[in-house]
C-alpha positions as CSV (number, residue, x, y, z in Angstrom):
1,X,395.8,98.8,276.6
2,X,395.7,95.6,274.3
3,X,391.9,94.4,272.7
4,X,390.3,91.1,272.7
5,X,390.8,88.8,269.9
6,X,387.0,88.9,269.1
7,X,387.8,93.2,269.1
8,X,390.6,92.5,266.7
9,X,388.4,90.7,264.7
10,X,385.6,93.3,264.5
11,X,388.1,96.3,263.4
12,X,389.9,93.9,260.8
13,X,386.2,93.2,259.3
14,X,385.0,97.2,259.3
15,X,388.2,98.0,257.7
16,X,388.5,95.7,255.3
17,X,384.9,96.3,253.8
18,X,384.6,100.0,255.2
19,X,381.3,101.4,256.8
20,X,378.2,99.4,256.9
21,X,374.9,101.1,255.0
22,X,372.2,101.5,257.3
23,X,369.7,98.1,257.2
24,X,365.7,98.7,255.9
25,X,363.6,99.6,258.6
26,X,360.7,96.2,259.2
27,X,357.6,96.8,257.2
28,X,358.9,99.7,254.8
29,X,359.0,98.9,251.3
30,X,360.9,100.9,248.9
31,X,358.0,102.0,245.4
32,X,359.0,102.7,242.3
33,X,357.9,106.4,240.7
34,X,354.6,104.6,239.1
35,X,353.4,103.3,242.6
36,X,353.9,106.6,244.7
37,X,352.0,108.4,241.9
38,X,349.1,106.3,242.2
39,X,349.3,106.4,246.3
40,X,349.0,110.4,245.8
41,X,345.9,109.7,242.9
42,X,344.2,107.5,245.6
43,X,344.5,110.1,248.5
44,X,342.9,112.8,246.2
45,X,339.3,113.1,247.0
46,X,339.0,115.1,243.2
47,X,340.7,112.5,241.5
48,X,338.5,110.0,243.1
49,X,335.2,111.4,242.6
50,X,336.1,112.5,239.0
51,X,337.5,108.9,238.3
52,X,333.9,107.3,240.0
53,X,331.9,109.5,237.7
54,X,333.9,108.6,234.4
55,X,333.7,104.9,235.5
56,X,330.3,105.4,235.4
57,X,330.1,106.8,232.2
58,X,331.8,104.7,230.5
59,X,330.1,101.3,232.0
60,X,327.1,103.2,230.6
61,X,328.6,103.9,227.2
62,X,330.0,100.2,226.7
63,X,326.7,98.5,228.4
64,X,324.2,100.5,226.1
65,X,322.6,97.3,223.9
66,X,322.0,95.7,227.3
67,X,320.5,99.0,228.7
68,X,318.3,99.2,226.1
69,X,317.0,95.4,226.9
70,X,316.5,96.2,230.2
71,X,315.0,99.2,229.5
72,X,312.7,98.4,227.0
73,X,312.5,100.6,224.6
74,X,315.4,101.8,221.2
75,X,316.5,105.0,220.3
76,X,315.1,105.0,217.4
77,X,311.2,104.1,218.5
78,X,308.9,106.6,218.4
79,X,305.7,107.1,220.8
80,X,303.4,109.4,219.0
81,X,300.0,108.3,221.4
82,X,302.4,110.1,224.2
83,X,302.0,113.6,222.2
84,X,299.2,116.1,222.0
85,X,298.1,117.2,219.0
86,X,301.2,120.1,218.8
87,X,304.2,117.4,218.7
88,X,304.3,118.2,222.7
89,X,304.4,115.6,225.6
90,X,301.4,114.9,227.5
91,X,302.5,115.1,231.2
92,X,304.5,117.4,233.2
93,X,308.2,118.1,232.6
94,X,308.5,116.9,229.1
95,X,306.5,113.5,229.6
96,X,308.2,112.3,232.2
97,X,307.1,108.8,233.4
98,X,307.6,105.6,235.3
99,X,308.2,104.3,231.3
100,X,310.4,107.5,230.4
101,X,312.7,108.3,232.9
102,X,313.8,111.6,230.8
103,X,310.8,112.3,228.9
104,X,310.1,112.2,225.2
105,X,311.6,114.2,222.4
106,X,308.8,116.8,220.9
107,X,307.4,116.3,217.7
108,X,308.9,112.8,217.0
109,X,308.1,111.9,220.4
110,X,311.7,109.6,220.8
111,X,312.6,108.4,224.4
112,X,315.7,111.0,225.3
113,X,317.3,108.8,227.7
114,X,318.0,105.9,225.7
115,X,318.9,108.3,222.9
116,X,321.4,110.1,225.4
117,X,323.1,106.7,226.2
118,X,323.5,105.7,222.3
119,X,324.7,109.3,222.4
120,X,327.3,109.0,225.2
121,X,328.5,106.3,223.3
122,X,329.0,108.0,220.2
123,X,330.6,111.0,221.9
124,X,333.1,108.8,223.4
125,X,334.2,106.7,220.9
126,X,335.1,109.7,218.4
127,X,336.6,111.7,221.4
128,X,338.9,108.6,222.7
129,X,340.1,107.5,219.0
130,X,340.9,110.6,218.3
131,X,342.8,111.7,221.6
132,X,344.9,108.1,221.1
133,X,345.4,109.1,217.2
134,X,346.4,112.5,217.9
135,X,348.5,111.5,220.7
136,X,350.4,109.4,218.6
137,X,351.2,112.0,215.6
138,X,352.4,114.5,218.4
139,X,354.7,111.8,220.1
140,X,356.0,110.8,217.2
141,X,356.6,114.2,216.1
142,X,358.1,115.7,219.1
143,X,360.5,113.0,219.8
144,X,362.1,113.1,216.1
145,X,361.9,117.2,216.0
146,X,363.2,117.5,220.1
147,X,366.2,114.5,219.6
148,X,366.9,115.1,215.7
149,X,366.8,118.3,215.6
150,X,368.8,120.3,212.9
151,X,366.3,120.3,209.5
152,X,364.1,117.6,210.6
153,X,363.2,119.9,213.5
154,X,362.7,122.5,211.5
155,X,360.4,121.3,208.8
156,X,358.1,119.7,211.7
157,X,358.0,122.8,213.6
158,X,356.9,124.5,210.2
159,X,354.3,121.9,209.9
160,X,353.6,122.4,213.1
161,X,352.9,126.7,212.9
162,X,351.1,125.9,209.8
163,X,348.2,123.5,211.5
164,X,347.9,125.9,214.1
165,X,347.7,128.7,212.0
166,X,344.6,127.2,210.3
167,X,341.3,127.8,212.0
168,X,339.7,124.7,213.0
169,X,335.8,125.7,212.8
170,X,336.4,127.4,209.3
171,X,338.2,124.7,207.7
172,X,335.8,121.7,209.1
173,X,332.8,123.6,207.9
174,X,334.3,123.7,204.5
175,X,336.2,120.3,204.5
176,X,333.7,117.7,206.2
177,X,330.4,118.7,203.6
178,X,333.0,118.7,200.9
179,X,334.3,115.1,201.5
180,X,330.7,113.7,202.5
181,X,330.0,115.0,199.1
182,X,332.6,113.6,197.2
183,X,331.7,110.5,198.5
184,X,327.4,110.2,198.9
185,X,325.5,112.9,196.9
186,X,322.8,115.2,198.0
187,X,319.6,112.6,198.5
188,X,321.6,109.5,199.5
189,X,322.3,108.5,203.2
190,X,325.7,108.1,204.7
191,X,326.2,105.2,206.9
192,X,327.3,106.6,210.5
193,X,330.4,105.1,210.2
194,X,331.7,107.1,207.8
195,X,330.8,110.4,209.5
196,X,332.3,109.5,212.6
197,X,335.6,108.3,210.6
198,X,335.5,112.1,209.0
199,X,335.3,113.5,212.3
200,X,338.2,111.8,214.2
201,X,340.0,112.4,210.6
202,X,339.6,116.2,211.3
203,X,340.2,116.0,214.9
204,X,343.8,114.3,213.6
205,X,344.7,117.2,211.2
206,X,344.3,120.0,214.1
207,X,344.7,117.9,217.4
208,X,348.6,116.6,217.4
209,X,350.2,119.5,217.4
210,X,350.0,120.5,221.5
211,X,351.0,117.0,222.1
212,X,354.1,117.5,219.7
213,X,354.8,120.9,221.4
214,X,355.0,118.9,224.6
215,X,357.1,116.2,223.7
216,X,359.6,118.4,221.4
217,X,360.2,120.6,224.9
218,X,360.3,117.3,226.9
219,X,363.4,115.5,224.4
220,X,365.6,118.5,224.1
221,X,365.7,119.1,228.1
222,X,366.6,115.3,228.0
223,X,368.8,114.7,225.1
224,X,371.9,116.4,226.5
225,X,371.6,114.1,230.2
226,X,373.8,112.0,231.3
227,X,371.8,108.3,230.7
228,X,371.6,109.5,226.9
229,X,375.2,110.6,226.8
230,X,375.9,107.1,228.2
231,X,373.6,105.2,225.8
232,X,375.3,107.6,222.8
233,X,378.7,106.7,223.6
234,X,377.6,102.9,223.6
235,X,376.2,102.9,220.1
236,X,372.6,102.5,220.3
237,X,370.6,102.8,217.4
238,X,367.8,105.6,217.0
239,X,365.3,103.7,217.8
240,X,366.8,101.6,220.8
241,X,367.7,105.7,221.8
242,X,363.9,106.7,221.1
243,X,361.7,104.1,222.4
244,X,364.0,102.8,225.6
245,X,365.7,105.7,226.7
246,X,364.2,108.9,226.3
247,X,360.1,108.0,226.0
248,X,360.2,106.1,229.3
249,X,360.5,109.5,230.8
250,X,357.9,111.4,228.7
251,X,355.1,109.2,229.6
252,X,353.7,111.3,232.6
253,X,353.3,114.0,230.6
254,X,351.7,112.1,227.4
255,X,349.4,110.9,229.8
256,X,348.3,114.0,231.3
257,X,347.9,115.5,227.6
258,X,346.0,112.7,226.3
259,X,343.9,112.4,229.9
260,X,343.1,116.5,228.8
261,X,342.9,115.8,225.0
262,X,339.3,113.8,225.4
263,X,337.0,116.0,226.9
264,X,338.2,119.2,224.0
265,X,337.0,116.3,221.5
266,X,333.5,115.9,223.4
267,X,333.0,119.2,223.3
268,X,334.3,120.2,220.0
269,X,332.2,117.0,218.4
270,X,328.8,118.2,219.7
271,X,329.8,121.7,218.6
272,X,330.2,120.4,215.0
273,X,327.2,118.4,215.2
274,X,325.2,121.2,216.2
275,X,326.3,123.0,213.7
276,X,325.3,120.4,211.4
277,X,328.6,118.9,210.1
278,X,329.3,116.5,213.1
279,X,326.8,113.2,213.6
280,X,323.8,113.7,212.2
281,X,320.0,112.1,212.6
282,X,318.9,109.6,213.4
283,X,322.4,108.5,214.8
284,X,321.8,109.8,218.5
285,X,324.1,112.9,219.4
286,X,324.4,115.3,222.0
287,X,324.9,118.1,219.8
288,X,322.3,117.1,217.1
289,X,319.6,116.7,220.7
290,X,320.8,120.3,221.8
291,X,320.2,121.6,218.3
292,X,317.1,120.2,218.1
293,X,315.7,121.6,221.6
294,X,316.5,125.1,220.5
295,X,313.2,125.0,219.3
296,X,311.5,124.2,222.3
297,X,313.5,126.1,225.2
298,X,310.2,127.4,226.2
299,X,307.3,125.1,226.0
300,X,309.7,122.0,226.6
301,X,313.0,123.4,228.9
302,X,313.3,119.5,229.8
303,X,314.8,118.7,227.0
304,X,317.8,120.8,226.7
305,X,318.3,120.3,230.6
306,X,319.1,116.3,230.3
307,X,321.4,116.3,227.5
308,X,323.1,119.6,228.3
309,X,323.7,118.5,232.1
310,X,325.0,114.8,231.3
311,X,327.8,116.6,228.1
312,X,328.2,119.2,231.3
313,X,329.3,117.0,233.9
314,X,331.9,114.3,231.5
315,X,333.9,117.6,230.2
316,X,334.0,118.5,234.8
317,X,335.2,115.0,235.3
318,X,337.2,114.6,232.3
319,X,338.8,117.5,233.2
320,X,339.3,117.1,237.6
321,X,341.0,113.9,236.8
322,X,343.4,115.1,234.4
323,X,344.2,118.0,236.9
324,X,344.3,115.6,239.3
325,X,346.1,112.9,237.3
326,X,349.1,116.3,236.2
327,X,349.5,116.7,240.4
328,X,349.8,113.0,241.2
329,X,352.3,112.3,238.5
330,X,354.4,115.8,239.0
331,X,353.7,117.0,242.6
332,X,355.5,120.5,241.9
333,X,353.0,121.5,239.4
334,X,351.0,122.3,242.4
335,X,352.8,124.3,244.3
C-alpha cells in the first residue's frame, strides 16, 4: 500500500525533527516563582487583613506631622484646665472628648493619642532599622561561614555561640546607661537621636545571629548543587559565586526572617523603655506611656488600655503576615 506524496512529506518532517512538544493552551501564562508566591499571599484572607492593618499603621506612622495639623493639638501640649485638682481628668473614661479622642494623660494632663502616633513612629523606626541592620550582619555572616567554611566558619560560629550566650536584658541594662553616660552626664539632656541610635546599636550586637543561623544552613544545603558546581568549574570569583548564584535562592527565607525580626524589636524596645533604658520623656513611647500608667491602673484604667491595645495589635499583625508571608513563599511549611 504506497502513501501520498503530501504523507511522504509529513513522515520525512516528524523524523527529521523528532516529536513535536505539546503547544500552550490560549490564555495560560507561564509565572515565575515570585509571581505564584504573591497569587498564594493574595488568596490568604490572614495575610490580607494583617497586611491592611500594617498599611495602616505605617500611613499613620509616616503621616504623623500632618495628623497632628489636622488634629490640632502636639504631643508635647499640656491641658492642665482639663484636670481636677488630683492630676486626674475631668470626664468619664480618662477625659475622653470630642477634642481628645483618647483622653488625657494624668497629672501632666498630655493628649494620649497624638502621643501614641509620635510613639508609633518611634517604635517603628528603631524596630525596622534595626531588623534591616541585623539582617544584613546575619546574611553576610551566614553566606561566608555556610560557602567558606573551614576556619572562617568556625570563628563565626564561635562569634556566633558567644552573642547568644550573653543575656540580652542584663547586658543592655548595664551597657546603654553606661554609654549615655560616657557621652551626657547626670543633669544634661540627651537629644532623642542619640538614644534611639544606642538602641538599634544594641538590637545589632544580639539580633544577627538567627538570621546568620538561617543563612549558614541555607548555603551549605546549596553549595554542593549542581548550578554552583557549574559556576565553580567556570571560574567565578567569590563574589560573582555569593551575590549571583547562591543569594538569589536565600531570599525567601531572609524575607520571612526579617518580616519576623520587626515585631521582637517593638516589643523588646518598649520593654527597655519601660524599664527605663529605652526612649525616654518627653520623646513619646509606648513603653515610657505603659510605665507611666502603672500608677493609675485603678483610678485611670484608660490609659493603659489605648497604648497597650494599639503595641498589642502591630506585634498580631506583624506577626500573621510573616506566618503568612513563610506559607506563601514555601507552601510545604504548612503541611
Amino acid at each position: 500500500m504506497s502513501l501520498s506524496n503530501a504523507d511522504d512529506i509529513a513522515l520525512s518532517e516528524i523524523s527529521a525533527t523528532g516529536p513535536q512538544p505539546p503547544l500552550p493552551k490560549a490564555g495560560l501564562v507561564g509565572r515565575s516563582p515570585g509571581q505564584q508566591a504573591w497569587a498564594r499571599l493574595r488568596r490568604d484572607r490572614v495575610a490580607t487583613v494583617s497586611g491592611a492593618v500594617l498599611i495602616l499603621f505605617v500611613v499613620v506612622a509616616l503621616a504623623a506631622p500632618l495628623i497632628q495639623r489636622l488634629y490640632g493639638v502636639g504631643p508635647q501640649q499640656q491641658f492642665q484646665d482639663a484636670l481636677d485638682g488630683l492630676g486626674m481628668p475631668l470626664g468619664y473614661a480618662g477625659g475622653i472628648t470630642g477634642g481628645h479622642w483618647f483622653g488625657l494623660e494624668p497629672g501632666l494632663g498630655r493628649d494620649i493619642f497624638i502621643r501614641m502616633v509620635y510613639g508609633l513612629r518611634t517604635s517603628l523606626v528603631i524596630a525596622v532599622a534595626a531588623a534591616v541592620i541585623t539582617t544584613l550582619i546575619g546574611v553576610a555572616a551566614g553566606v561566608l561561614a555556610g560557602y567558606l567554611g573551614g576556619w572562617v566558619g568556625a570563628v563565626i560560629g564561635w562569634v556566633t555561640d558567644f552573642a547568644l550566650a550573653m543575656p540580652f536584658l542584663v547586658v543592655a541594662l548595664a551597657l546603654v546607661p553606661t554609654v549615655t553616660l560616657r557621652f551626657y552626664g547626670p543633669r544634661q539632656a540627651e537629644p532623642a537621636v542619640f538614644r534611639a541610635g544606642l538602641l538599634i546599636v544594641v538590637f545589632a550586637v544580639f539580633g544577627w545571629t538567627g538570621a546568620a543561623r538561617l543563612v549558614r544552613g541555607q548555603i551549605v544545603s546549596l553549595r554542593e548543587r549542581e548550578f554552583v558546581e557549574a559556576a565553580r568549574a567556570s571560574g567565578v570569583g567569590l563574589g560573582h559565586m555569593l551575590f549571583r548564584q547562591l543569594l538569589p535562592n536565600t531570599w525567601a527565607p531572609i524575607l520571612v526572617s526579617f518580616s519576623l525580626a520587626v515585631p521582637s524589636y517593638v516589643t523588646g524596645e518598649a520593654v527597655l523603655s519601660f524599664l527605663g533604658i529605652g526612649i525616654v520623656d518627653p520623646t513619646p513611647d509606648f513603653g515610657a506611656m505603659i510605665y507611666r500608667s502603672i500608677d493609675y491602673l485603678q483610678t485611670d484604667p484608660t490609659y493603659v488600655f489605648f497604648p497597650g491595645v494599639t503595641i498589642f495589635l502591630l506585634v498580631l499583625a506583624f506577626n500573621l503576615f510573616g506566618d503568612s508571608l513563610r506559607d506563601a513563599l514555601d507552601p510545604k511549611s504548612s503541611r
